[in-house]
MDAnalysis code that builds the backbone (N, CA, C; Angstrom):
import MDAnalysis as mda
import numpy as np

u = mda.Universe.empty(681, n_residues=227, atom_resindex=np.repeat(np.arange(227), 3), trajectory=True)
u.add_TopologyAttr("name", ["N", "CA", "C"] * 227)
u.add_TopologyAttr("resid", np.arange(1, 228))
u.add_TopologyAttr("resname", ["UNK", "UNK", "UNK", "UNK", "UNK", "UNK", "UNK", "UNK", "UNK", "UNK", "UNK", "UNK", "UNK", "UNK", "UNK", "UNK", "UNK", "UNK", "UNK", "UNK", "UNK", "UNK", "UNK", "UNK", "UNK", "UNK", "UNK", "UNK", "UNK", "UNK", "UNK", "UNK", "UNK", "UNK", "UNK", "UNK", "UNK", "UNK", "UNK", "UNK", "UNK", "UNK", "UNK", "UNK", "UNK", "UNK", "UNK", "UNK", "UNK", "UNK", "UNK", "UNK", "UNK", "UNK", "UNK", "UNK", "UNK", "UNK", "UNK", "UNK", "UNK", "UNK", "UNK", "UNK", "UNK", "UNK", "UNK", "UNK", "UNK", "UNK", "UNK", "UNK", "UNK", "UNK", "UNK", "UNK", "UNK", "UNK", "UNK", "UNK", "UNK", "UNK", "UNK", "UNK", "UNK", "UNK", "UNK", "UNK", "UNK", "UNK", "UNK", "UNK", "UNK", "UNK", "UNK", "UNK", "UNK", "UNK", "UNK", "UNK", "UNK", "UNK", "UNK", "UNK", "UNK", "UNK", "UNK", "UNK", "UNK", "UNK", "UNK", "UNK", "UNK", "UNK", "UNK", "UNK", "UNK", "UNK", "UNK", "UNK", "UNK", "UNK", "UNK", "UNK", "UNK", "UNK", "UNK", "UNK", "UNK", "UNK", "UNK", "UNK", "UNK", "UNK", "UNK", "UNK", "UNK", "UNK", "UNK", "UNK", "UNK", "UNK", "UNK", "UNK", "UNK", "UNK", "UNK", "UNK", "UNK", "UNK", "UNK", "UNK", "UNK", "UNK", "UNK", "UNK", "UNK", "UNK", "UNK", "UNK", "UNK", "UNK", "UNK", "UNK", "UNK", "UNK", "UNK", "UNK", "UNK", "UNK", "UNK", "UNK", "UNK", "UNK", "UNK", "UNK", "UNK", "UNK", "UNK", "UNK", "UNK", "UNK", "UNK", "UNK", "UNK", "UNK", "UNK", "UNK", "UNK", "UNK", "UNK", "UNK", "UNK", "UNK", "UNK", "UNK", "UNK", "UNK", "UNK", "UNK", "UNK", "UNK", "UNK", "UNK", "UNK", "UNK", "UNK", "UNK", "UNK", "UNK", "UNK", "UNK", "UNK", "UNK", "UNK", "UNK", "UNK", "UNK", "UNK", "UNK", "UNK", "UNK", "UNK", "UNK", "UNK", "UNK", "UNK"])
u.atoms.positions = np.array([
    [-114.245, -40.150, 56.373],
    [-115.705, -40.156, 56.472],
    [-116.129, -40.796, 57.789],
    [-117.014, -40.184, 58.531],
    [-117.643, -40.745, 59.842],
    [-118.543, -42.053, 59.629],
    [-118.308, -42.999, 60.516],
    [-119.903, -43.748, 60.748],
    [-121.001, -42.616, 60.777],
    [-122.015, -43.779, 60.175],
    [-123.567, -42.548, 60.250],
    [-123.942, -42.723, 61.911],
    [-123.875, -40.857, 62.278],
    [-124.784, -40.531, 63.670],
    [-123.542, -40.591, 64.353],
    [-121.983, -41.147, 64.120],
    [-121.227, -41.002, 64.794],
    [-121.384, -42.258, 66.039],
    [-121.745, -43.862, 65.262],
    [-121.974, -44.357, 66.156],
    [-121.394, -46.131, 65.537],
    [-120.625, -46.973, 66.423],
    [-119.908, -47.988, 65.621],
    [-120.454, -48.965, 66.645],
    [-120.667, -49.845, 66.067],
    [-120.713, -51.974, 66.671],
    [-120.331, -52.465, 65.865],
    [-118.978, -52.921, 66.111],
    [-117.928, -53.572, 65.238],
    [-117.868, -54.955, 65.564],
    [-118.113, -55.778, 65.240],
    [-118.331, -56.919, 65.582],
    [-117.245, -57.842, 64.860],
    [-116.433, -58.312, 65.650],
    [-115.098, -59.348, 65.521],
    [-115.674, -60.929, 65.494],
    [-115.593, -61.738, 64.974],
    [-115.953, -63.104, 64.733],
    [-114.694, -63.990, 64.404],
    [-114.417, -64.856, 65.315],
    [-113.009, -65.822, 65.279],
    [-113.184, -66.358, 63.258],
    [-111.704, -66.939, 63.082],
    [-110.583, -66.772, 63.507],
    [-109.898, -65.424, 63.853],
    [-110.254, -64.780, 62.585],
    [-109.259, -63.268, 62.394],
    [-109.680, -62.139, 63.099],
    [-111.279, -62.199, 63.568],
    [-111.807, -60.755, 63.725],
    [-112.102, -59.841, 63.079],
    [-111.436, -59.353, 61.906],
    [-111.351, -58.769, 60.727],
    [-112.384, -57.257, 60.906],
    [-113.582, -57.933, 61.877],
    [-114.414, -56.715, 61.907],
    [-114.180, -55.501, 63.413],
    [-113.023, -55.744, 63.877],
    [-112.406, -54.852, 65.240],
    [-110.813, -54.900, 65.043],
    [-110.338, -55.948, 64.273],
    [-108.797, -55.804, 63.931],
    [-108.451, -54.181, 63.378],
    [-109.196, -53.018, 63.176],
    [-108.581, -52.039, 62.458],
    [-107.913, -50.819, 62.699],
    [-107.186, -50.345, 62.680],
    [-106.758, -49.246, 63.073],
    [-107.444, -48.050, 63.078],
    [-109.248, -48.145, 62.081],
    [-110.031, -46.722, 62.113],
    [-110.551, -47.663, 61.821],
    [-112.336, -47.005, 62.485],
    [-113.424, -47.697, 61.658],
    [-113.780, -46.595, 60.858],
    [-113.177, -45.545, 60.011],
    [-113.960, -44.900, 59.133],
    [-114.226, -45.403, 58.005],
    [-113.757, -46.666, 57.456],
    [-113.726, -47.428, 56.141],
    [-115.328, -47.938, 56.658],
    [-115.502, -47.332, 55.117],
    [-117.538, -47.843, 55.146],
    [-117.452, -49.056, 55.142],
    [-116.765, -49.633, 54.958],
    [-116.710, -51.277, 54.751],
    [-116.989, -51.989, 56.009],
    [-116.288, -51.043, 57.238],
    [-116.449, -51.335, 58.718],
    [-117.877, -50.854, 59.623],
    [-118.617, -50.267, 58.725],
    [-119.507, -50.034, 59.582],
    [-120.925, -51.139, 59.415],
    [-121.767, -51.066, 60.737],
    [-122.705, -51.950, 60.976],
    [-123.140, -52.572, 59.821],
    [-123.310, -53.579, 59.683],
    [-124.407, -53.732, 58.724],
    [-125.026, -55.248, 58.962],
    [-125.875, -55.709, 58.305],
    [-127.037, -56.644, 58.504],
    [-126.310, -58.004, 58.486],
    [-125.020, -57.877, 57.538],
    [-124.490, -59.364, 57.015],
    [-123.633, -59.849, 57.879],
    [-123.383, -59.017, 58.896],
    [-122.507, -59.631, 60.350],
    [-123.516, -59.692, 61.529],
    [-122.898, -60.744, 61.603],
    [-123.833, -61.313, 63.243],
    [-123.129, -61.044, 64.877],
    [-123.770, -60.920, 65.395],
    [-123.336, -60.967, 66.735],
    [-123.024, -62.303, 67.044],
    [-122.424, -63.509, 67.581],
    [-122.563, -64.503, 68.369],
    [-121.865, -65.209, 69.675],
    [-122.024, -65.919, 70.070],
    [-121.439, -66.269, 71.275],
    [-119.700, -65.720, 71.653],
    [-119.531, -66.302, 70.721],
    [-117.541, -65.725, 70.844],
    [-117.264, -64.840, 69.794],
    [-117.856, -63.574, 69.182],
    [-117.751, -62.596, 68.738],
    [-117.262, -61.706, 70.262],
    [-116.098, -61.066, 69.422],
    [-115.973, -59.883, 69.960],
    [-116.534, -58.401, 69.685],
    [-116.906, -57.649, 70.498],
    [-117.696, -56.340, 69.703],
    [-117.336, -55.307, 70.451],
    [-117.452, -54.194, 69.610],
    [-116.553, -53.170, 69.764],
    [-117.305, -52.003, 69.137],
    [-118.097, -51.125, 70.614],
    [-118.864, -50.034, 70.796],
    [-118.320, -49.219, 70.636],
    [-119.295, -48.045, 70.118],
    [-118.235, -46.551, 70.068],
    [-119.625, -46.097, 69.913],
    [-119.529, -44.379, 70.495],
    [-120.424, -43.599, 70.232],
    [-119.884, -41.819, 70.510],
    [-119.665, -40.849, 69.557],
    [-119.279, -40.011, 69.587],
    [-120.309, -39.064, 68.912],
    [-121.332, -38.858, 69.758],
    [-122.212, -37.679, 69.603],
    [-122.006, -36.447, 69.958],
    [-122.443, -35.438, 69.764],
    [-122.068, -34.293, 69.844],
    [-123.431, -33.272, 70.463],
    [-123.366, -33.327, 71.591],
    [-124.337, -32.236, 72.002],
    [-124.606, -30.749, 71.478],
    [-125.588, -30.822, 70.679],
    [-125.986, -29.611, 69.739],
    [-125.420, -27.664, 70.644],
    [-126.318, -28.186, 71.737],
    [-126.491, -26.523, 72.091],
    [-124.799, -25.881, 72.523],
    [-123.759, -27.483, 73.158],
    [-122.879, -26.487, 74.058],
    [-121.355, -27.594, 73.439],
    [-121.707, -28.575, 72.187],
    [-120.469, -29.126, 71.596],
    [-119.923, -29.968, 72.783],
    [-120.598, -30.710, 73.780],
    [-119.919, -31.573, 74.507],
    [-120.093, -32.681, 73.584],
    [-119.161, -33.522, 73.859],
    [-119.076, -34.886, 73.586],
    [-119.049, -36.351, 73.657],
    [-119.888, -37.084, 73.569],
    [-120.101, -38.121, 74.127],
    [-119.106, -39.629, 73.399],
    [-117.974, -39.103, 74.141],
    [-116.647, -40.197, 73.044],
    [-116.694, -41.059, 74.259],
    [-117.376, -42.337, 74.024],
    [-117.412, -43.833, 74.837],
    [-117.579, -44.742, 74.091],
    [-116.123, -45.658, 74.366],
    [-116.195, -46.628, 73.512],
    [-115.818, -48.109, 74.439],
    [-115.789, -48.898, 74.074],
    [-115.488, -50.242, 74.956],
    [-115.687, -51.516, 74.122],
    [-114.587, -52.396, 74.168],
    [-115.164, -54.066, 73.740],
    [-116.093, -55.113, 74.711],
    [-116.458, -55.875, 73.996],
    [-117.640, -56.615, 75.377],
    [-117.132, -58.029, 74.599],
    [-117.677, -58.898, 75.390],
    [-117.479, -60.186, 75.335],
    [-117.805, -61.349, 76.047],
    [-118.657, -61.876, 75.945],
    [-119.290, -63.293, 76.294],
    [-118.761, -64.613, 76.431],
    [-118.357, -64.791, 75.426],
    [-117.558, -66.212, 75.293],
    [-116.658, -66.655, 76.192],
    [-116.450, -68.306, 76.001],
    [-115.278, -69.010, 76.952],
    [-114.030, -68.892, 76.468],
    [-113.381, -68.110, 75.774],
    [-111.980, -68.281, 75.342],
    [-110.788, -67.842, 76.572],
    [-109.905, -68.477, 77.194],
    [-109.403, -67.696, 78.119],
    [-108.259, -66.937, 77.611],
    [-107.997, -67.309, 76.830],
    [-107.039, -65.513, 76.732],
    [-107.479, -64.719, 76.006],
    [-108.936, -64.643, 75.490],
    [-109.910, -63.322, 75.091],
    [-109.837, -62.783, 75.938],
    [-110.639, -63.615, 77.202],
    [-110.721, -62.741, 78.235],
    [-109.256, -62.592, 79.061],
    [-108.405, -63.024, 79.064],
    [-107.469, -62.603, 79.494],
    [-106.585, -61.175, 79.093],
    [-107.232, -61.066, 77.810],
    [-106.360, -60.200, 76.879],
    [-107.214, -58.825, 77.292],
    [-108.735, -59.202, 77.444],
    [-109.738, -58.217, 77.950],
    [-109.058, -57.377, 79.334],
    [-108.706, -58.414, 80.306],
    [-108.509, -58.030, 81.532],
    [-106.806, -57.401, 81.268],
    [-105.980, -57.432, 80.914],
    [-105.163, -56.804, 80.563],
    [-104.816, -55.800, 79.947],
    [-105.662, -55.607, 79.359],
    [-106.075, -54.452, 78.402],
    [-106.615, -52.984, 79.594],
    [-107.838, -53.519, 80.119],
    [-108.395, -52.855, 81.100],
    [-107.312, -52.310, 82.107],
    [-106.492, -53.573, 82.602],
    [-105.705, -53.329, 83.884],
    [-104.737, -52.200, 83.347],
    [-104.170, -51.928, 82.208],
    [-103.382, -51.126, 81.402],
    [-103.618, -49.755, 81.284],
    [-105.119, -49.835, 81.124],
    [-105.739, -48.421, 80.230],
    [-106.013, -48.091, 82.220],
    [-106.556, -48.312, 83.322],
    [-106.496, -47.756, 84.249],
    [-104.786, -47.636, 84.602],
    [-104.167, -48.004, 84.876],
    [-103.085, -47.637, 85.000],
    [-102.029, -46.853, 84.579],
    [-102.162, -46.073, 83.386],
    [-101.750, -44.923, 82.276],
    [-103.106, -43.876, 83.182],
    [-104.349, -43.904, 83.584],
    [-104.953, -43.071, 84.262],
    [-103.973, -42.634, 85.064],
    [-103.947, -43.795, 85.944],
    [-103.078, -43.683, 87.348],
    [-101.954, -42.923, 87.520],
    [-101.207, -42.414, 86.641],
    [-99.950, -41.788, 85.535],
    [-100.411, -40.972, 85.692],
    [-100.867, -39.962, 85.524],
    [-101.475, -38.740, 85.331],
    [-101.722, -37.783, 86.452],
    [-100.751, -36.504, 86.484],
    [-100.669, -35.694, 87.505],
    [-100.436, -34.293, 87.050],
    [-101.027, -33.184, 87.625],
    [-101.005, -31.995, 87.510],
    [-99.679, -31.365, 87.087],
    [-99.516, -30.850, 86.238],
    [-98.331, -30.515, 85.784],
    [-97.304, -30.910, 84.831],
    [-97.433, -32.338, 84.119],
    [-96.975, -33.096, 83.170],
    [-97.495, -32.597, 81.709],
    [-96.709, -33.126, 81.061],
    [-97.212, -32.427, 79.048],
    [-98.193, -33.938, 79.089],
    [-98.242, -33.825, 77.756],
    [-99.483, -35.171, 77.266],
    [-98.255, -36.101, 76.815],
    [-97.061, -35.481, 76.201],
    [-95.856, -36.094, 75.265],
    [-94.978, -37.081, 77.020],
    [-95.149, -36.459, 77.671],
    [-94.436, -37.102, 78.985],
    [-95.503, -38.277, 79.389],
    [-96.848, -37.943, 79.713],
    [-97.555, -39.422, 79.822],
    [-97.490, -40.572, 78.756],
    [-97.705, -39.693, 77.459],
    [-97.717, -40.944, 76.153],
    [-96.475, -41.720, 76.484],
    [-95.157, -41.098, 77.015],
    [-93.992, -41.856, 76.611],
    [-94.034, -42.744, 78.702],
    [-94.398, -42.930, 79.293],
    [-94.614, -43.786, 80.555],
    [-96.141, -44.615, 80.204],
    [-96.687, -43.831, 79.279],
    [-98.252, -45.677, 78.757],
    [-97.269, -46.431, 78.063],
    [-96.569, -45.909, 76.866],
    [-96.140, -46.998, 76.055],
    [-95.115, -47.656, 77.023],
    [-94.049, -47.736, 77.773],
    [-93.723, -48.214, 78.608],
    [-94.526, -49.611, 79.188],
    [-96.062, -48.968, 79.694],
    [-96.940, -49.861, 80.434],
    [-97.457, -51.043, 79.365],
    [-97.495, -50.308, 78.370],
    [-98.023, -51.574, 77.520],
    [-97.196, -51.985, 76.952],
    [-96.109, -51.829, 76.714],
    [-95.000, -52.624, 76.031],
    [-94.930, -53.725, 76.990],
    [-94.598, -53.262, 78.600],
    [-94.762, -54.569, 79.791],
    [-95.507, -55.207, 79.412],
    [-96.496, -54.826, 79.464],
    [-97.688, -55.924, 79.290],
    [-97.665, -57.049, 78.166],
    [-96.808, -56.845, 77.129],
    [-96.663, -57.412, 75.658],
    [-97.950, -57.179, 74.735],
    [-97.901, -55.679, 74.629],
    [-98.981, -55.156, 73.886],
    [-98.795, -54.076, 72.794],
    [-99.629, -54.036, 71.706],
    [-99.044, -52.946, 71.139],
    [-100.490, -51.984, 70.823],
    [-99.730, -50.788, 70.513],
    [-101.073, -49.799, 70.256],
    [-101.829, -49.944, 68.667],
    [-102.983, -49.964, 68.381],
    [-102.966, -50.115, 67.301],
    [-104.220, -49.595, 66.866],
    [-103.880, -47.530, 66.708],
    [-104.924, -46.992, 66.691],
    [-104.442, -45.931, 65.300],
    [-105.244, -45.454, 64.723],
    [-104.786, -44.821, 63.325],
    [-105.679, -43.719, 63.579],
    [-105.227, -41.989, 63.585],
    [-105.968, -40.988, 63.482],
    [-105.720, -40.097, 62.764],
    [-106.814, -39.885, 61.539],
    [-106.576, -39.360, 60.446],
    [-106.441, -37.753, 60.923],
    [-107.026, -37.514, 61.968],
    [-106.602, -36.078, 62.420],
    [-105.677, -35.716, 63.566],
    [-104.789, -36.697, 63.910],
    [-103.880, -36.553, 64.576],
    [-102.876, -36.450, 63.746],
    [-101.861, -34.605, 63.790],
    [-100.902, -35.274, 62.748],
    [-99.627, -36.143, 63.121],
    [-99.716, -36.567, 64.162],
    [-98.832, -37.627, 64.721],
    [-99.245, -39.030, 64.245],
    [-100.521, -39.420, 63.684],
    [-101.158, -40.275, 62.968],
    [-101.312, -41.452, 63.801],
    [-100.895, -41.515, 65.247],
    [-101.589, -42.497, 66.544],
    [-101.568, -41.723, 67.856],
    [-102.208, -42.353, 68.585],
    [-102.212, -41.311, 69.603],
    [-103.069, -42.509, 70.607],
    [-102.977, -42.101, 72.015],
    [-103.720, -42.872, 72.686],
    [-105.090, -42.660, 73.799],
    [-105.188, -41.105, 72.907],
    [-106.614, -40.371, 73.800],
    [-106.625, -38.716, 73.162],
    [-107.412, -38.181, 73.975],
    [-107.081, -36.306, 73.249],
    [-108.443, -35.989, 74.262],
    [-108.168, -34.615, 74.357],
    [-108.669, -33.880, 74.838],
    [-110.551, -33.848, 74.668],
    [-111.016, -32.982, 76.060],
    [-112.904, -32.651, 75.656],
    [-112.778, -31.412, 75.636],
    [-112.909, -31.532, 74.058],
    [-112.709, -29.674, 73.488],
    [-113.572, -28.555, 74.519],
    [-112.405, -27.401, 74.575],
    [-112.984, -26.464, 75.716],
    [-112.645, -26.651, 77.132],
    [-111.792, -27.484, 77.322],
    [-111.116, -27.756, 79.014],
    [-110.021, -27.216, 78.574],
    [-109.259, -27.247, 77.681],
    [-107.941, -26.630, 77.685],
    [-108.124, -25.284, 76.840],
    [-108.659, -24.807, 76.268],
    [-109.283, -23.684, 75.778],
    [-110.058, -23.405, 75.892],
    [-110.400, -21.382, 75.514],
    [-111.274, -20.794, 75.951],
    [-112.430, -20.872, 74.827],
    [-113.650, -21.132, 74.766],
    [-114.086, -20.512, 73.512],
    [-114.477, -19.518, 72.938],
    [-114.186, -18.962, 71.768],
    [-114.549, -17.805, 70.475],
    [-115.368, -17.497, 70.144],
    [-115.418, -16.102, 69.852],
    [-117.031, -16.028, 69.387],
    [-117.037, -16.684, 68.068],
    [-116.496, -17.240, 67.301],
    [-116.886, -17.834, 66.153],
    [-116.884, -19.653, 66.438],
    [-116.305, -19.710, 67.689],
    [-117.431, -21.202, 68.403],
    [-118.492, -21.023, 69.102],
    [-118.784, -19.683, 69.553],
    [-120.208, -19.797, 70.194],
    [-121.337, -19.788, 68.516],
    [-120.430, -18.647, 68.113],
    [-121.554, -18.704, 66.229],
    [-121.992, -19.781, 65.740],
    [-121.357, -20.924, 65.499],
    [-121.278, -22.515, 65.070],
    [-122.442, -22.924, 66.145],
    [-122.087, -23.146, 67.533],
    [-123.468, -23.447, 68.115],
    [-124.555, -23.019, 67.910],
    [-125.093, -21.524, 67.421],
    [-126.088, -21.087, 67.511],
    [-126.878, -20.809, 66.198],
    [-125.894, -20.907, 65.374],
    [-126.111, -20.988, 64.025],
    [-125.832, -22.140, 62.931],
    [-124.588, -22.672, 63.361],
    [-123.932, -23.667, 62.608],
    [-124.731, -25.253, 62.393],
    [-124.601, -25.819, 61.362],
    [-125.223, -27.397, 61.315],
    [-124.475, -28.029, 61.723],
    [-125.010, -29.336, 62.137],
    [-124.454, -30.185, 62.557],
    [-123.016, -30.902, 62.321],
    [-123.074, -30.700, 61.253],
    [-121.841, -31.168, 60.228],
    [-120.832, -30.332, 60.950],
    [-121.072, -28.833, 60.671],
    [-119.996, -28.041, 61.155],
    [-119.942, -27.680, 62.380],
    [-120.513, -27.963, 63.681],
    [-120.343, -28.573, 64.646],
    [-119.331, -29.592, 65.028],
    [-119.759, -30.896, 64.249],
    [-118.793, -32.108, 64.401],
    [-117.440, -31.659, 63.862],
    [-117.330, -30.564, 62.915],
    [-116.184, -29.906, 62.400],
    [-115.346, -29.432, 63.251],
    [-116.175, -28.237, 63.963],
    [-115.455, -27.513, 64.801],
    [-114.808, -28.364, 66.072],
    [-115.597, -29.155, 66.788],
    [-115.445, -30.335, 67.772],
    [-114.107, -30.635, 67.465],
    [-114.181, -31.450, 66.941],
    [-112.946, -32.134, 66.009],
    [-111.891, -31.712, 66.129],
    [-111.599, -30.634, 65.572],
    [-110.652, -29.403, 65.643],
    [-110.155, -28.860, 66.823],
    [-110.927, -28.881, 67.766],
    [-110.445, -28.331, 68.826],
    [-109.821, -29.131, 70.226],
    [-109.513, -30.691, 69.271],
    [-109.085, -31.381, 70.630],
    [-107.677, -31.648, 70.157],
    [-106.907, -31.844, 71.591],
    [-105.368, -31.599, 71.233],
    [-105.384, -33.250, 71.712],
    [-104.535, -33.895, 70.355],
    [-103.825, -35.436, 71.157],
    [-103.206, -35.979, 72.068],
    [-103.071, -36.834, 72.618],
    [-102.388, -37.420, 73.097],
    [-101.859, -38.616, 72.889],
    [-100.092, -38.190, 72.424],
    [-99.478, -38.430, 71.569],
    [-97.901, -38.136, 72.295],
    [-96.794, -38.724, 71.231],
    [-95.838, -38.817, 71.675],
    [-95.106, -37.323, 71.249],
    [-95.701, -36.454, 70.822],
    [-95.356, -34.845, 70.390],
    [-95.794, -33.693, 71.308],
    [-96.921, -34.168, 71.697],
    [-97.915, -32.881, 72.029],
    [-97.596, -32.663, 73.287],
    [-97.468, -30.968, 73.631],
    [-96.721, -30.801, 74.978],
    [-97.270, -29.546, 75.832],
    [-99.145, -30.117, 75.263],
    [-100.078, -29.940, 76.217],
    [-99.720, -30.504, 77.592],
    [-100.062, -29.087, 78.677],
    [-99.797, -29.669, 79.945],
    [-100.819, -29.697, 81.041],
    [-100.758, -31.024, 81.787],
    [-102.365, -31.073, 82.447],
    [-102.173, -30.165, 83.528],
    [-103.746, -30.120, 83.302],
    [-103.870, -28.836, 84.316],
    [-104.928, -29.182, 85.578],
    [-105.561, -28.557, 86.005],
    [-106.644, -29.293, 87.173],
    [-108.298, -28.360, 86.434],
    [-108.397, -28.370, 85.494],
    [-109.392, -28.153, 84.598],
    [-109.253, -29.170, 83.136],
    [-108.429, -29.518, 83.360],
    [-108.446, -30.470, 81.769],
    [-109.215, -31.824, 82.039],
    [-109.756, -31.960, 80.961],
    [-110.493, -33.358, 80.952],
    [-110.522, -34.250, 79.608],
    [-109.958, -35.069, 79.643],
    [-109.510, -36.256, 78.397],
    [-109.510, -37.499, 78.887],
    [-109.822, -38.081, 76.937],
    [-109.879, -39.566, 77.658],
    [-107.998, -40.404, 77.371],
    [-108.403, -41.121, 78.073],
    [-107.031, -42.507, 77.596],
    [-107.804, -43.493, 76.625],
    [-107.751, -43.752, 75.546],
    [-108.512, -44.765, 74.779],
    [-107.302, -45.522, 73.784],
    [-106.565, -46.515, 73.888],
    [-105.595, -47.135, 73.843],
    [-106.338, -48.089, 73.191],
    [-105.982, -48.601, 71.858],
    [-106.828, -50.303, 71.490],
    [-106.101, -51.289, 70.938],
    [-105.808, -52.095, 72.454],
    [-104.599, -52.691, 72.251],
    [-104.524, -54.035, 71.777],
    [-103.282, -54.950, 71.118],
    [-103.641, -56.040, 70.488],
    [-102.325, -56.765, 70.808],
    [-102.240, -58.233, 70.604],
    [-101.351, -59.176, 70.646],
    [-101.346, -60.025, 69.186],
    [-100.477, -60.602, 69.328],
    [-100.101, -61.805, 68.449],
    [-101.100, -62.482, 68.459],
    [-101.978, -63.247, 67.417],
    [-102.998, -64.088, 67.519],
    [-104.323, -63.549, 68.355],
    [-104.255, -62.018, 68.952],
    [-105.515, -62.246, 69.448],
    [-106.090, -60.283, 68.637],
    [-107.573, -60.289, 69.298],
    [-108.104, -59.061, 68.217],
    [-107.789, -57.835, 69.043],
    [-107.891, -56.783, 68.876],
    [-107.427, -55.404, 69.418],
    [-109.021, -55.082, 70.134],
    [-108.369, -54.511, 71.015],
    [-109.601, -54.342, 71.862],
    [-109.245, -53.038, 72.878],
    [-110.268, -52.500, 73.543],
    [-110.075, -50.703, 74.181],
    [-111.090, -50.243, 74.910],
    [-110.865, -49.425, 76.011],
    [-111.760, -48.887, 76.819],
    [-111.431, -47.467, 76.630],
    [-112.505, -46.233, 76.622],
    [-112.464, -45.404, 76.823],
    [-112.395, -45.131, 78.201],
    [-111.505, -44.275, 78.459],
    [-111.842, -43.720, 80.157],
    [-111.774, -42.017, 80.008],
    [-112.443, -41.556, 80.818],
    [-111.893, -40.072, 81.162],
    [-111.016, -39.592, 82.726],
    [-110.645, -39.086, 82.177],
    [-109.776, -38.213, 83.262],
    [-109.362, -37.054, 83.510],
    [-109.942, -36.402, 84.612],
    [-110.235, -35.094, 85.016],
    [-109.901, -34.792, 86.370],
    [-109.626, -33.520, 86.682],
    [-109.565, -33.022, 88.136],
    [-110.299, -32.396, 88.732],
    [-110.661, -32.658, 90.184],
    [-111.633, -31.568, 90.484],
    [-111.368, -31.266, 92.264],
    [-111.319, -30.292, 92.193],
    [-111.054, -29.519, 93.416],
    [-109.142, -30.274, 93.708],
    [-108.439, -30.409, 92.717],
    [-107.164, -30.765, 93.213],
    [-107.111, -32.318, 92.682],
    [-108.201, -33.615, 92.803],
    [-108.370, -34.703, 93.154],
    [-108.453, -35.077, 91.697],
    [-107.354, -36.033, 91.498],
    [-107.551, -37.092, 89.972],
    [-109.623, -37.913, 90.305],
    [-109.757, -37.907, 88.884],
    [-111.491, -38.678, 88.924],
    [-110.635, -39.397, 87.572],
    [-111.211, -40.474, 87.536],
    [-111.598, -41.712, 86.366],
    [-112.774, -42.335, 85.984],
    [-113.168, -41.964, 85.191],
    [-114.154, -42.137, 85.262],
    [-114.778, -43.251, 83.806],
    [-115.307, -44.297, 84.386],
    [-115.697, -45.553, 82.815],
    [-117.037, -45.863, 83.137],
    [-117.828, -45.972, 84.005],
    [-119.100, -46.394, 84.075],
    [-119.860, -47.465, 82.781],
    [-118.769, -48.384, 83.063],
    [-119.244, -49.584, 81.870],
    [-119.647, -50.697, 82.521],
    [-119.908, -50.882, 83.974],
    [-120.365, -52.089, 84.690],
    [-121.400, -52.601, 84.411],
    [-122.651, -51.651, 83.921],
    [-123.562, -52.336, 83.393],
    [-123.520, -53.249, 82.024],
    [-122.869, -52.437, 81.315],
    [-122.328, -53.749, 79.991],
    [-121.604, -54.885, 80.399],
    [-120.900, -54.483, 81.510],
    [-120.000, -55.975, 81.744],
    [-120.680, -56.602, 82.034],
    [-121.762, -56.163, 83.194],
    [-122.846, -57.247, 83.868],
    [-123.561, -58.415, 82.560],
    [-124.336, -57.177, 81.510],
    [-124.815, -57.571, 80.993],
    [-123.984, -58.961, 80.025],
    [-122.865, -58.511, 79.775],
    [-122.045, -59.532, 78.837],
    [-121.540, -60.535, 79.685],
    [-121.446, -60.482, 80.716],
    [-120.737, -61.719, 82.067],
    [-119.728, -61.419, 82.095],
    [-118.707, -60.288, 82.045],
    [-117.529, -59.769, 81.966],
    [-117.261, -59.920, 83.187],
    [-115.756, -60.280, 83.709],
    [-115.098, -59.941, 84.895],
    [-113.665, -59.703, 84.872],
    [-113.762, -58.416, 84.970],
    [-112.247, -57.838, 84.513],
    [-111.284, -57.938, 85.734],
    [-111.973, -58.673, 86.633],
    [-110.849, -58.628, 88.047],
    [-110.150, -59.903, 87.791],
    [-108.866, -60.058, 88.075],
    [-108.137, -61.602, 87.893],
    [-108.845, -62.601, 88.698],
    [-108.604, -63.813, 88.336],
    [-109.007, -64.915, 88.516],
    [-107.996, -65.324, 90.185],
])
């Protein structure tokens, strides 16, 4: 079952976190609600996966934020980040998705990190990003039908369906039209799991990365560059 609107603020609160520790937020139990607070050393953990009605693009951006003085929150923040760009950095014309997955986990194993993401529609059942349905396929007339006729529901259906993982199986191969994200949500011993969405795409030949989250960092006092 989806969050309602396809939209999550997961809000982690020391010791445990309990409310971003999860491997899915589809458990209703995890979604927003009134009896969790935001506060100073809460961690929180955005997501928003809307679905543009007329043409099924998708708006999959997600990111943790964080305020507080803890230094290996934020240390764990900035490591996390430095990780998920660097599995970008990996990424070259001509590779499967199964050849990058197996050089990230590499990167984050260095790092002393583990993945800790659960996808009920991946049948690999983790994965560390997937495709923006329609870069690697063409679409059907029974996906243009769904746009022009179809509800919303079966929209988010079809969407869904049409993105290939990235995963330690899948042997999708990038192309210089493909566009996917890396969304990795990674965790340590004693500290909460945390993740940036990025995308990554080619254009005219040229890797793009693309996160445009500076304004949240601003806003939260984030500084993901080392000390």
């Amino acid at each position: 079952m989806l969050p309602p609107h396809g939209v999550i603020v997961g809000i982690g609160n020391p010791p445990s976190y309990a409310g971003i520790s999860q491997p899915s937020f589809r458990a209703e139990a995890l979604w927003p609600a009134t009896a969790v607070r935001m506060e100073r050393e809460s961690v929180t953990y955005i997501y928003s996966s809307r679905v543009q009605l007329a043409t099924g693009l998708i708006a999959d951006t997600g990111c943790s934020l964080y305020r507080g003085t803890d230094i290996a929150i934020r240390d764990q923040l900035r490591r996390v980040w430095d990780v998920t760009l660097q599995i970008c950095g990996e990424v070259t014309v001509g590779m499967t998705f199964a050849e990058l997955h197996s050089r990230a986990m590499l990167l984050i194993d260095d790092a002393g990190l583990q993945n800790n993401v659960h996808s009920v529609n991946d049948k690999a059942l983790t994965n560390i990003g997937h495709t923006i349905p329609w870069t690697a396929e063409a679409l059907t007339t029974r996906d243009v039908d769904v746009f022009d006729n179809g509800t919303p529901e079966q929209l988010a259906e079809l969407v869904s369906s049409r993105r290939r993982f990235l995963n330690a199986s899948e042997q999708l191969v990038v192309t210089d039209r493909l566009v996917f994200t890396v969304e990795p949500r990674l965790s340590a011993p004693g500290l909460p799991n945390v993740g940036f969405h990025v995308l990554v795409g080619f254009e005219y030949g040229k890797r793009s990365i693309v996160t445009e989250y500076d304004p949240l960092f601003e806003l939260f006092e984030m500084d993901l560059t080392h000390d």
